[in-house]
N, C-alpha and C positions, 0 to 999 in steps of 0.2 A: 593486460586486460582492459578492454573498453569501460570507461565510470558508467556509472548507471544514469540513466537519462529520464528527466523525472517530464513527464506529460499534462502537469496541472498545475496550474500554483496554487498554494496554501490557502484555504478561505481562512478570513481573521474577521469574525463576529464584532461586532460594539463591546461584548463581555464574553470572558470565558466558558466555552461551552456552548454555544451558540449554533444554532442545526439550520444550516438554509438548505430544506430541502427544494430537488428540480423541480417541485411541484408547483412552488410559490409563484404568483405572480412577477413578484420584483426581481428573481431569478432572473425570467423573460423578458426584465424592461429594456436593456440594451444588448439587442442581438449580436452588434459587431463584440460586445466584451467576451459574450459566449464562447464565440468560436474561436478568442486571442489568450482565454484565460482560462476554459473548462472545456472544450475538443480540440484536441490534439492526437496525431499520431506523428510516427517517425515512421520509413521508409530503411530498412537496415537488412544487411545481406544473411546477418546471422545472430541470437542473441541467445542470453543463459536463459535467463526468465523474464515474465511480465507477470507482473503481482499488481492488488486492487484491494486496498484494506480500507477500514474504516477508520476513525482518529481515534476508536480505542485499541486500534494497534499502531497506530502513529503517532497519537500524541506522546505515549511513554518514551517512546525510539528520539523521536523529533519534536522537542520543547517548545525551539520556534521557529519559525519559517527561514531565519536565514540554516539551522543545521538541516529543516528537510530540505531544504535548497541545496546542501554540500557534500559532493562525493565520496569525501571523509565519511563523515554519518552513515550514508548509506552503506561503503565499505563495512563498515562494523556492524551494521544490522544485518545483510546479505552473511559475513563471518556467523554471527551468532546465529541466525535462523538457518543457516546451512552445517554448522556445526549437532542441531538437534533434530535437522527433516535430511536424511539424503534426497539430494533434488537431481534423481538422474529419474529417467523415465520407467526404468524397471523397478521403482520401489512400490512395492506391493503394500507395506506397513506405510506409507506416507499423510492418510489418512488421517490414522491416531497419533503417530508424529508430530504432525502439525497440531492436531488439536492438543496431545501434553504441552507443547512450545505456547502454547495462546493462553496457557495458566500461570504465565509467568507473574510477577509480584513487583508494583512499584509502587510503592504509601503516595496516598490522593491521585491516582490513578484506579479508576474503577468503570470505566464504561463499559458497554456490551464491544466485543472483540470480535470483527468477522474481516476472513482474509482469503484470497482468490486468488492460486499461483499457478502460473499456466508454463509447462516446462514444454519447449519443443521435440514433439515423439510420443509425449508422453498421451495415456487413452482418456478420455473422459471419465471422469469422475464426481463422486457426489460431492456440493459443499457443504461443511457444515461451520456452523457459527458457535 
């Protein structure tokens, strides 16, 4: 199995918790960082999935930047989130699935949780947070 191929690197705030949203100016100040550090794609013949959370589903998963950096981690989060959403394209239930999965429990972990998995075949559907 191909490792999971991660498309962004980690933003790491001055302090914990920290939100730079795309909206901010300072975002925009260095255009070349944008495109080397926050747009990215791959080009690949075939893949499981492509997922889009926010760090209240990554920060529990991935502590710190080097485990969201490591295919190990991701291995294990991929096992666990595919062990409670069947992730083929006929799951009808994938829905409430995923959202029982997004109530899971980590002490001082508490942020808002929203996640976006996009399975090849599979139909459009709604997200929810």
């Amino acid at each position: 199995e191909v490792p999971a191929r991660i498309l962004n690197t980690p933003d790491s705030g001055e302090y914990s918790g920290q939100t730079q949203f795309m909206t901010m100016p300072e975002v925009w100040q260095d255009s070349e960082a944008i495109f080397n550090r926050r747009i990215n794609f791959a080009l690949v013949p075939e893949f499981t999935a492509l997922l889009a959370m926010t760090d209240g589903v990554s920060d529990p998963h991935f502590p710190t930047d080097n485990d969201f950096c490591d295919p190990i981690h991701w291995g294990k989060f991929w096992a666990e989130l595919s062990d409670s959403v069947a992730m083929i394209p006929q799951n009808e239930a994938a829905d409430s699935e995923l959202l029982n999965w997004l109530d899971f429990w980590v002490d001082g972990e508490h942020d808002d949780r929203t996640i976006a998995v996009f399975i090849p075949g599979a139909s459009s559907r709604r997200s929810h947070e």
